[in-house]
FINUGU-727422 format. One record per residue (C-alpha): x, y, z. Coordinates in steps of 0.001 Angstrom, whole numbers, padded with zeros to 6 digits, always signed. Layout:
# residues N
XYZ
...
# end
This chain:
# residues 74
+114273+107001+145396
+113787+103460+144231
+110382+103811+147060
+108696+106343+144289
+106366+105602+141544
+107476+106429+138197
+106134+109212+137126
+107267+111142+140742
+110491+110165+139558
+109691+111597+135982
+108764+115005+137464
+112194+115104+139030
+113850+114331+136302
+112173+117163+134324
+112737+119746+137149
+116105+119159+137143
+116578+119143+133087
+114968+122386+133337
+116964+123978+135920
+120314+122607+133780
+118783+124212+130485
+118379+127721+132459
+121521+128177+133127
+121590+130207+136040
+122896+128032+138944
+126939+127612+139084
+129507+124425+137640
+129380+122818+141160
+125317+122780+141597
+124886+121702+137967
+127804+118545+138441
+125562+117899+141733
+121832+118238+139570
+123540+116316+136662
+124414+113818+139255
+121105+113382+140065
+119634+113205+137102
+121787+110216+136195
+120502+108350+139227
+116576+109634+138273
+117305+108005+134758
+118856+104612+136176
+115935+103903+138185
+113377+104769+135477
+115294+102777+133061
+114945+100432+136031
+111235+100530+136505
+110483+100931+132826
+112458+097517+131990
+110469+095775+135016
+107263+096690+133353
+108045+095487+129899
+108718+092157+131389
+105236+092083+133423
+103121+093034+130352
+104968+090410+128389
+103771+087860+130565
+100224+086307+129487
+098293+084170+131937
+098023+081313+129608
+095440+078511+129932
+097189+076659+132604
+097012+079204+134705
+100704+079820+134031
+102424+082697+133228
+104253+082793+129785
+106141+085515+127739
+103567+086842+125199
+104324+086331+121536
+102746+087220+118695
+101886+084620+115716
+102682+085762+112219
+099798+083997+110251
+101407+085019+106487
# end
């Protein structure tokens, strides 16, 4: 799972929401897809919080990378 690009993982995620929203599959399949989901949202929260960091990052002059920040010129 963790081997998948995001938005793969995304698609899941939505197939499965959309299956639970239907309605027509039984308590022990939707325990099982709800299950899932869970897991599908872990690693996207995952992956999401991984990217945050890396476009925080700013190669600075150096050549070193440094957490971005902004300047408040008030």
């Amino acid at each position: 799972m963790k081997d998948k690009k995001f938005e793969e993982l995304m698609n899941e995620l939505e197939i499965i929401v959309k299956e639970l929203e239907n309605g027509e599959i039984d308590l022990e399949k939707s325990i099982e897809k709800y299950t899932e989901a869970m897991k599908l949202v872990k690693v996207c929260g995952d992956k999401l919080n991984k990217a945050v960091i890396s476009v925080n990052k700013v190669l600075a002059e150096n050549g070193n990378f440094e957490d971005f920040k902004i300047e408040d010129n008030q």
